[in-house]
C-alpha positions in Angstrom: -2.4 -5.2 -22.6 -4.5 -4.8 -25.9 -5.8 -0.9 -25.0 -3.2 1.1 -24.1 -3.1 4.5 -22.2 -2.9 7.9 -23.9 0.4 8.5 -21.6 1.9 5.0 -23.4 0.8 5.8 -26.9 2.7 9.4 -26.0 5.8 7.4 -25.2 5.5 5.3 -28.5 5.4 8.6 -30.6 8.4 10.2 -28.6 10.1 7.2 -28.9 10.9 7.8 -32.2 12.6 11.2 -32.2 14.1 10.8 -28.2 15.5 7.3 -27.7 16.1 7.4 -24.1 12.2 7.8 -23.0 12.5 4.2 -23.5 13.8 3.9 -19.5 11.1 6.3 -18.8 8.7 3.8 -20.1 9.4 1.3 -17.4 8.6 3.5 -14.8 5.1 4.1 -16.2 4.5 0.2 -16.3 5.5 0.2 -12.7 2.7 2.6 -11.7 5.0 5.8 -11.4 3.5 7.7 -13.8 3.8 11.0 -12.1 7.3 10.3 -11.7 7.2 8.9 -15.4 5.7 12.2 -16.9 8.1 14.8 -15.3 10.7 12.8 -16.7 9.6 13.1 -20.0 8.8 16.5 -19.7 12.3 17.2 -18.5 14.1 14.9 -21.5 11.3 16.5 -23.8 12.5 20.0 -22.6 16.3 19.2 -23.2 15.4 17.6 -26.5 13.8 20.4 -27.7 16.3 23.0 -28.1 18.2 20.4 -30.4 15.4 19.8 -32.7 12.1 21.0 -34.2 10.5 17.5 -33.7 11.5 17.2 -29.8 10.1 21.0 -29.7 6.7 20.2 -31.5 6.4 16.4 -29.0 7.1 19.0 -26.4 4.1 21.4 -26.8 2.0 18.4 -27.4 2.9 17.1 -24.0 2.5 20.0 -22.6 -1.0 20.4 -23.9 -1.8 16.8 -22.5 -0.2 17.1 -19.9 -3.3 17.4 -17.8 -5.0 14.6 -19.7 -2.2 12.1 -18.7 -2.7 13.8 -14.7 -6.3 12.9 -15.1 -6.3 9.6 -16.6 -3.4 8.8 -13.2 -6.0 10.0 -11.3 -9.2 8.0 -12.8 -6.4 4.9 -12.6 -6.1 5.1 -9.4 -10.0 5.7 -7.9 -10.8 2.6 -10.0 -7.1 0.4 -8.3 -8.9 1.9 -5.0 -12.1 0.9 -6.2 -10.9 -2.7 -7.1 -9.3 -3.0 -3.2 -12.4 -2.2 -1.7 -14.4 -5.1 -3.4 -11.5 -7.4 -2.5 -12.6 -7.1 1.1 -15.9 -6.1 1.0 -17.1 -9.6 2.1 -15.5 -11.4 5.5 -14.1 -14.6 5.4 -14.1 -17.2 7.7 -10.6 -17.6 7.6 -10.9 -13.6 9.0 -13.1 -15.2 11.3 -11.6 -18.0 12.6 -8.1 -16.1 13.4 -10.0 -13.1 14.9 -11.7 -15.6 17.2 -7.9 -17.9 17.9 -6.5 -14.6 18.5 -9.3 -13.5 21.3 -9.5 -17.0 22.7 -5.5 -16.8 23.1 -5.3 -13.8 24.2 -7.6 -13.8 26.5 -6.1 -17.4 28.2 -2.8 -15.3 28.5 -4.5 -12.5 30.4 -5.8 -15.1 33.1 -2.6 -17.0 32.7 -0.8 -13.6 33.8 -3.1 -12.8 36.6 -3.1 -16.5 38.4 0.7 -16.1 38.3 0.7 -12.6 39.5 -1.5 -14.4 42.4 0.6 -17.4 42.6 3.3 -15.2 42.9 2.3 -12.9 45.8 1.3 -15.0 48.2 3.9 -17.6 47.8 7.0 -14.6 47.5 8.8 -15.8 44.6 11.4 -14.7 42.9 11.1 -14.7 38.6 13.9 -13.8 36.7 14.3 -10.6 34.5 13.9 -11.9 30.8 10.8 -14.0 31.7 9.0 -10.5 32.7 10.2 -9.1 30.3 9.3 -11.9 27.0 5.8 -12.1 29.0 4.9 -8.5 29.4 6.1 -7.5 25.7 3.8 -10.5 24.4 0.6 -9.6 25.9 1.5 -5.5 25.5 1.8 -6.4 21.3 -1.5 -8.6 21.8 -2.9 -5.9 23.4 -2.6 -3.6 21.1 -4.1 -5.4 18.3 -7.1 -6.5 20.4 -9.3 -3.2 19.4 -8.8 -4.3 15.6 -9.8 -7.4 16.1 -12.8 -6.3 18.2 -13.6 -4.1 15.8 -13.9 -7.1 12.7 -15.8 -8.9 15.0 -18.8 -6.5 16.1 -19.4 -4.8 12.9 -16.8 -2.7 11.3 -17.2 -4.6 8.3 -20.1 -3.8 5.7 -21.9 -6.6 5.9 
C-alpha cells in the first residue's frame, strides 16, 4: 500500500521515540483503528511524563486526534460503499438457489401434509425422532422462506 493514512504516517513518527507502538500498528492494519488510537494515546500519555519528545508526539496526537476519527469514519462509508456494489446486481446463481430452495420446500410441505393424511385415516403409529428431524426441517425452511420471497419479487434494486 503506496499512500498511506495520516493515522500510519503518525505511527511511523512515534515509532521512533516509543518503540512499543510497533504492536499497536498491527491492530490498525487489522481495521481496529479506534482500538489502535486509544492505545497510542494511552502509551503516548505514559511516554510523555518520561520525555519531552513523547510529550510534544503527545499534543500532536491529541490535536489529530479527530482527524484520524474522521478519516475511520470516511474508511468505513467508502468499505460500506464498496459492499453495496458487490451485490447491487443479482446473480443467477442467487436465482437458481432461491428457486431450488422454493421448489424443495414447497415438495416438503405437500410431502408433510399427504403423510399427515396417510396417517389419519390409516392410524399409524410414527416414532418420536422422525417427528421430530421432520418438523425441525421444515420449521428452519420456514423461516428462511420470507427472505427468499423477498429476493425473488423485488427486494433487490434492479
Amino acid at each position: 500500500m503506496s499512500d498511506k493514512t495520516k493515522f500510519q504516517k503518525f505511527l511511523d513518527k512515534a515509532k521512533t521515540v516509543v518503540p512499543s507502538i510497533i504492536g499497536v500498528g498491527a491492530k490498525a492494519l487489522t481495521g481496529n483503528y479506534l482500538g489502535a488510537i486509544k492505545d497510542v494515546g494511552n502509551l503516548l500519555k505514559k511516554e510523555s511524563e518520561k520525555s519531552e519528545e513523547a510529550k510534544a508526539l503527545h499534543q500532536e496526537f491529541e490535536l489529530q486526534k479527530l482527524e484520524f476519527e474522521q478519516e475511520l469514519e470516511k474508511l468505513y462509508l467508502e468499505d460500506k460503499k464498496d459492499a453495496r456494489s458487490l451485490y447491487k446486481v443479482d446473480s443467477s446463481l442467487q436465482k437458481v438457489f432461491a428457486i431450488t430452495f422454493l421448489v424443495v420446500y414447497i415438495a416438503l410441505s405437500v410431502l408433510i401434509l399427504i403423510g399427515m393424511f396417510k396417517i389419519s385415516l390409516e392410524g399409524l403409529k410414527i416414532e418420536n425422532y422422525i417427528v421430530s428431524f421432520v418438523s425441525t426441517l421444515h420449521g428452519g425452511m420456514s423461516m428462511k422462506v420470507g427472505t427468499i420471497v423477498d429476493f425473488l419479487f423485488g427486494s433487490s434494486s434492479q
